[in-house]
C-alpha positions in Angstrom: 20.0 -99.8 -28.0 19.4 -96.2 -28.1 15.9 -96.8 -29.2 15.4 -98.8 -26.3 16.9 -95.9 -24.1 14.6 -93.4 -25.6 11.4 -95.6 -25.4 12.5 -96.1 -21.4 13.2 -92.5 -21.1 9.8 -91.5 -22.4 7.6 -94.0 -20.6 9.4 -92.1 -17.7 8.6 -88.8 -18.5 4.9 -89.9 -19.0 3.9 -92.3 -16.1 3.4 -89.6 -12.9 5.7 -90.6 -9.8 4.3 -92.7 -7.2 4.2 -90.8 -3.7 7.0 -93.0 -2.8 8.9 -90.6 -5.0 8.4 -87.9 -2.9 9.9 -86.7 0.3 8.7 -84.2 2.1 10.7 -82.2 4.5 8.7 -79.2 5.5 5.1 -79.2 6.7 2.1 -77.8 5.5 2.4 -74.9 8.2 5.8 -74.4 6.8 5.3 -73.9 3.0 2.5 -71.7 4.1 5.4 -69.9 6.7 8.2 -69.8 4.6 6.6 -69.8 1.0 3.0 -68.9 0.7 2.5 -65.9 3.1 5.9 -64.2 2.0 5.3 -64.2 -1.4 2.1 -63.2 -1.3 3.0 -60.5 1.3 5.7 -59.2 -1.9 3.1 -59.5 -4.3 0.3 -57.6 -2.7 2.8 -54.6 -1.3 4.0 -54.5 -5.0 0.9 -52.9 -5.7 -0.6 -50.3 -3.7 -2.4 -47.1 -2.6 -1.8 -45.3 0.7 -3.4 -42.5 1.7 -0.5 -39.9 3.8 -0.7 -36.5 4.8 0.3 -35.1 1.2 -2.7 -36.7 -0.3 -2.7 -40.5 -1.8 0.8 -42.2 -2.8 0.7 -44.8 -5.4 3.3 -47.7 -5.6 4.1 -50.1 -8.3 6.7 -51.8 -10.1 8.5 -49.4 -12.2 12.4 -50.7 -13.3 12.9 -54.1 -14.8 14.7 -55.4 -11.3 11.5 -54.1 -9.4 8.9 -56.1 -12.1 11.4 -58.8 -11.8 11.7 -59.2 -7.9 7.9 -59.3 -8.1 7.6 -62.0 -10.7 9.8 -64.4 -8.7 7.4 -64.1 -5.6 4.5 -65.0 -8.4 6.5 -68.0 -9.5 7.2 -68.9 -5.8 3.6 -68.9 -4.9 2.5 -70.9 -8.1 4.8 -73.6 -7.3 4.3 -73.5 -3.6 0.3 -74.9 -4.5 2.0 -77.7 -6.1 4.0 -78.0 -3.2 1.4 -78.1 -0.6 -0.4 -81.7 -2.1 2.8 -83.4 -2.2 1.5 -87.1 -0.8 2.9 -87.7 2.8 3.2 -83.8 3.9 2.6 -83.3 7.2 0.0 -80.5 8.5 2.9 -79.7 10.8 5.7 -81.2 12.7 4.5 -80.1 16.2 1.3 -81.2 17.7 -0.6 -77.7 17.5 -0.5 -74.7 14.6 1.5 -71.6 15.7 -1.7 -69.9 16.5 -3.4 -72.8 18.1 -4.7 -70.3 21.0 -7.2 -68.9 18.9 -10.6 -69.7 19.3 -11.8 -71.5 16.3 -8.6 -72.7 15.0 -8.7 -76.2 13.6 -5.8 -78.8 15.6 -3.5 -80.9 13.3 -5.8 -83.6 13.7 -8.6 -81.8 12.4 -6.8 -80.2 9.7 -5.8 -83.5 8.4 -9.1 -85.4 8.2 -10.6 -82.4 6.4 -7.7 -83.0 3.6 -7.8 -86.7 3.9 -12.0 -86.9 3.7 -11.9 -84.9 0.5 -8.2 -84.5 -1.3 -10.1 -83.5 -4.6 -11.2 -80.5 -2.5 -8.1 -79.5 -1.1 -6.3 -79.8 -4.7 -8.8 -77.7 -6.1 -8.1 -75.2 -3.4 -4.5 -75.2 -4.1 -4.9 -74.7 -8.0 -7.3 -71.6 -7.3 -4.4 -70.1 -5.9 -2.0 -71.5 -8.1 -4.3 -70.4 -11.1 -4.2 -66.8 -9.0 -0.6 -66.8 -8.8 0.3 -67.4 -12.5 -2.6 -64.5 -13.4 -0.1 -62.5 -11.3 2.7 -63.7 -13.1 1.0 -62.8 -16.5 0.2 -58.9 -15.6 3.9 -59.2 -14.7 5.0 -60.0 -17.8 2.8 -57.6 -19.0 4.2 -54.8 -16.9 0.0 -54.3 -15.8 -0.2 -52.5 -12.3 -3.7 -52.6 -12.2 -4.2 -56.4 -13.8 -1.7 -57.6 -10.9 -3.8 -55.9 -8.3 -6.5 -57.4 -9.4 -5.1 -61.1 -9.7 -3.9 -60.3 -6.0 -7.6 -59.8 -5.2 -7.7 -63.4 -6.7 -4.8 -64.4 -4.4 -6.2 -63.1 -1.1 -9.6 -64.0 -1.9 -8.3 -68.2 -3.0 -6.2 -68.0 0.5 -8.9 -66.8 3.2 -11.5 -69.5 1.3 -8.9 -72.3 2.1 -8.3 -70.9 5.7 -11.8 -71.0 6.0 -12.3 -74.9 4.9 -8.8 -76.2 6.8 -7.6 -73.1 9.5 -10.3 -71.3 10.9 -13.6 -72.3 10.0 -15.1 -71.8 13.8 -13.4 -68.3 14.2 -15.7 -65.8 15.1 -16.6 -62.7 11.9 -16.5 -59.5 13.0 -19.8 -57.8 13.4 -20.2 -54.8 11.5 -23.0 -52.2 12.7 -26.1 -52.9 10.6 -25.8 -49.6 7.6 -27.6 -46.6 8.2 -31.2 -46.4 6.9 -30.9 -43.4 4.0 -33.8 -41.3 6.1 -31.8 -41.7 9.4 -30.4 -38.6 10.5 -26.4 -39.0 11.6 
């Protein structure tokens, strides 16, 4: 019989769940809310230059609780990827985004029949991130200021491509002045 048990139990542990076996409470909107933007928010202030008055302050993680603070917002964000292709979550609860007033903004609607057209696309989207997030994670680990600023170069640069595929695709860029030719005169 315990053969039998452990044959059962690893057929189990091998054979992926069905999306029956999941269910979601939060929406898309809210992981990104509640999980994503927080712990990126951590992660990127963990790591920083400011310029002040007395000339440029550096931050970084420096104690063992301040390296490990940050490396639960890195685990946080990797699992929240994994999070956001759960089968059967919603884009969001309500019938608009937060920030549905912005011109350019996607609606619910549209958001979902991007993910739905191509879920390959949107999974590969959410493992950039993920794969940004445990870089993150690693420098960490390794105590690396300057290797966790750079995988939160990664981060930012994984989110704003998604927002630019399902959130805000027909928002308007900024215009920058065109640069100064190097014989014009100031």
């Amino acid at each position: 019989m315990p053969a039998l048990l452990s044959a059962c139990n690893q057929a189990a542990q091998s054979a992926p769940p069905s999306a029956a076996a999941f269910h979601p409470d939060a929406s898309i909107q809210e992981v990104m809310a509640h999980i994503v933007d927080p712990a990126a928010d951590a992660i990127w202030a963990s790591v920083k230059s400011e310029t002040t008055a007395q000339g440029l302050k550096e931050y970084q993680p420096n104690t063992e609780s301040e390296w490990l603070e940050v490396r639960h917002h890195t685990i946080s964000l990797a699992e929240a990827a994994n999070l956001l292709l759960v089968p059967g979550r919603p884009v969001s609860h309500t019938k608009q985004l937060e920030d549905a007033h912005v011109p350019g903004i996607l609606t619910v609607e549209q958001v979902r029949s991007k993910i739905d057209q191509d879920p390959a696309k949107f999974a590969a989207a959410a493992r950039e991130l993920q794969l940004a997030a445990q870089e993150a994670t690693a420098a960490v680990d390794g105590k690396n200021a300057a290797r966790l600023m750079a995988a939160g170069e990664k981060i930012d640069a994984a989110c704003e491509r998604c927002h630019r595929t399902y959130w805000y695709p027909n928002t308007e860029q900024p215009k920058w002045p065109a640069p100064l030719k190097p014989d014009a005169k100031p």
